[in-house]
ZAZAGU-307192 format. One record per residue: y, z, x of N, C-alpha, C in turn; residue in three letters. Coordinates in steps of 0.02 Angstrom, whole numbers, plus 50000, padded with zeros to 5 digits. Example, Ala and Ser with C-alpha at 12.3 -4.5 7.8 and 13.67 -1.06 7.14 Angstrom:
! ZAZAGU-307192
497165039050660497755039050615498355039050660ALA 498885035450642499475035750684500025039450645SER 
! end
This chain:
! ZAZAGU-307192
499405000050041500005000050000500635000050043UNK 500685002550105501135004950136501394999650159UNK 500694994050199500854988350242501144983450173UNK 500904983950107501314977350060502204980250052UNK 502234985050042503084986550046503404984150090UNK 503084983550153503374982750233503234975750224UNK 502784972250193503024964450182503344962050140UNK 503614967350106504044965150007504754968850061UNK 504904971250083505664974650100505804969050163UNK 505264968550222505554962450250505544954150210UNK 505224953050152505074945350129505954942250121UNK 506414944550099507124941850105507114935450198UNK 506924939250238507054936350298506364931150311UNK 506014934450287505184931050294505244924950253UNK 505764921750190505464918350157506164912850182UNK 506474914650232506804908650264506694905750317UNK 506114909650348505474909850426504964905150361UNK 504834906550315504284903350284504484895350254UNK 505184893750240505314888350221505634883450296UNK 505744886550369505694884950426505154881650432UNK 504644886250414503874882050446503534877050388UNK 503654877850343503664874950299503954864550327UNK 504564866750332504684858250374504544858450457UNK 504374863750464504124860950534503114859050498UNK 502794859850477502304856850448502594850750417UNK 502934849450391503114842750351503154836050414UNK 503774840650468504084835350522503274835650569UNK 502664834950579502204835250626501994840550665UNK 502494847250631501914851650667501524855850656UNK 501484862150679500874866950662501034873450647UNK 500464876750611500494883350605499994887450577UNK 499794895350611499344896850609499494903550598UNK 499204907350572499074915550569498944918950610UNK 499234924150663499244927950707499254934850703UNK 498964939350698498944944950672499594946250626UNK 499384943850569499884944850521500534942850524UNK 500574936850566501274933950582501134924050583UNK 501604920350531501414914750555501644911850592UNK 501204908750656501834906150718501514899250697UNK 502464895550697502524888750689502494884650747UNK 502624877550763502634874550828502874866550808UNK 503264864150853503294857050836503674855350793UNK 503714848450775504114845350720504844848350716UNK 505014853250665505594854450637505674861250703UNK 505214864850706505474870350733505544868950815UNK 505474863250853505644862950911506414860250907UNK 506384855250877507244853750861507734856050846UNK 507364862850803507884868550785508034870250849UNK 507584874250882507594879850953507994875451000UNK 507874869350997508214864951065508844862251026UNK 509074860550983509554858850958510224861450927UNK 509964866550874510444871550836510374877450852UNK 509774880450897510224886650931510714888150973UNK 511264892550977511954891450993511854894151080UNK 511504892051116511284895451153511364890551229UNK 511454891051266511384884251332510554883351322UNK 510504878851327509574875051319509524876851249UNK 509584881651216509174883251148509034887451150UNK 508294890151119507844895451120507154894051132UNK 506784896551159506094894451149505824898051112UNK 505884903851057505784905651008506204909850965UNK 505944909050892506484915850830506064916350814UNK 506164923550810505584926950737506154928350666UNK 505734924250608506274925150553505694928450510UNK 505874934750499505394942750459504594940350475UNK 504034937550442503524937250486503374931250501UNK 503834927350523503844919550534504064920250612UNK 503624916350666503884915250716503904907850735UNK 504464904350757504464897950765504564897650851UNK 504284893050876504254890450961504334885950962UNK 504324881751031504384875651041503684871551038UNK 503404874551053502664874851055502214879151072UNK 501464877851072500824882651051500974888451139UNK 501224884051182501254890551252501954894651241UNK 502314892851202502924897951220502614902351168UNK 502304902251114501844906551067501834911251119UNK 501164907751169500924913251217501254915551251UNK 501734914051276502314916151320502734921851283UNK 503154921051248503524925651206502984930451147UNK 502654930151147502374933051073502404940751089UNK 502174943451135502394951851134503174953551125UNK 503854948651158504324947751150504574948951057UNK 504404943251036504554941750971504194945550929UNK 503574950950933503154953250915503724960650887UNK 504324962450954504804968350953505104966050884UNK 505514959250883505914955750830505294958450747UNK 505014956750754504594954450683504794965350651UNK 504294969350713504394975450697505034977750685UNK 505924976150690506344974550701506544974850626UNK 506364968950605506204966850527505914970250458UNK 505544972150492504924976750461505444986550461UNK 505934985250500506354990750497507104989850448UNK 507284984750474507964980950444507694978750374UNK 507454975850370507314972550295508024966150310UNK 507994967750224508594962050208509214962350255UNK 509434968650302510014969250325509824965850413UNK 509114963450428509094961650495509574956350506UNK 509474948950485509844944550490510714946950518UNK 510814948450460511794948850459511974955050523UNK 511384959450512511714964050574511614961550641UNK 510944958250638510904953350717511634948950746UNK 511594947050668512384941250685512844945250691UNK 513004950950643513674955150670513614957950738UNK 513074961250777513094964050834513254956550905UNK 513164951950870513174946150899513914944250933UNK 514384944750854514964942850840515324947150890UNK 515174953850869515464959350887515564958750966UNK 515134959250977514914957551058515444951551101UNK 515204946951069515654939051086516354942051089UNK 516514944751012517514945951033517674951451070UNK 517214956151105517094959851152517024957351214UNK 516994950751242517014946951302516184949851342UNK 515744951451290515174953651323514524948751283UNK 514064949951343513454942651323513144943151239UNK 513564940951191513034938751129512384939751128UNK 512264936251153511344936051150510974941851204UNK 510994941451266510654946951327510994954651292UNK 511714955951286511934963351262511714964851180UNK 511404960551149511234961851086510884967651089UNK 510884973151038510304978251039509674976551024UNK 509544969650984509164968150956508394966151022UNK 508944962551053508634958351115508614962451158UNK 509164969551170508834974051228508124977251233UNK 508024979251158507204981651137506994979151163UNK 507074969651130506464965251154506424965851232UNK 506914964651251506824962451336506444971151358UNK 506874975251333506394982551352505684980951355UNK 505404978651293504754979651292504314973651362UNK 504744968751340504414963751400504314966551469UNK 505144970851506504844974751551504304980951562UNK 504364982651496503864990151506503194986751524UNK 502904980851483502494978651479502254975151543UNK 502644971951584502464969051650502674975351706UNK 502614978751683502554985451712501774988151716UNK 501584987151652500794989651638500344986051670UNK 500414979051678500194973751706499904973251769UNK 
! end
């Protein structure tokens, strides 16, 4: 019961990760079930990551609530403990992850400090990536 709330309080963010993969299946690519997360690949969602993220190069992945989109099936493997922080993230934020990601974003930017690397969002993540190649 506990885990369907935690997918009904994050589904606001999950069902715009779900209509993402949704045309990245349409435009040629893929997607599969990952412990309870669907990671997309290809088609729509590489064009997104390399195109419309506001980012120098792009992204090689977003997690949108339990939707993760990549460029493809290795940045999956590459980022997925990464984006794995994001999804739990979600699963905390609910409906308010999105807009507060972007406000801490904003905030940041007219603060003359890095958007994306000073995000809190992305410090977790990157936290966890180091703890983890720590264990390694």
């Amino acid at each position: 019961m506990k885990r369907l709330l935690i997918y009904l309080w994050a589904l606001p963010t999950t069902a715009v990760g779900l209509f993402a993969a949704l045309l990245t299946l349409l435009t040629g690519g893929r997607a599969r079930l990952v412990t309870g997360v669907v990671e997309a690949h290809g088609g729509f969602a590489t064009f997104f990551l390399a195109k419309l993220v506001p980012l120098p190069g792009g992204a090689t992945a977003i997690t949108l609530g339990h939707v993760v989109l990549a460029r493809d099936a290795a940045a999956h493997d590459r980022t997925r403990a990464h984006e794995r922080v994001h999804v739990r993230q979600v699963e905390r934020w609910g409906p308010f992850f999105i807009p507060a990601y972007l406000f801490a974003s904003a905030y940041l930017w007219i603060h003359d400090c890095d958007a994306y690397f000073d995000n809190p969002f992305e410090r977790e993540a990157y936290a966890h990536d180091e703890r983890a190649r720590g264990q390694a």
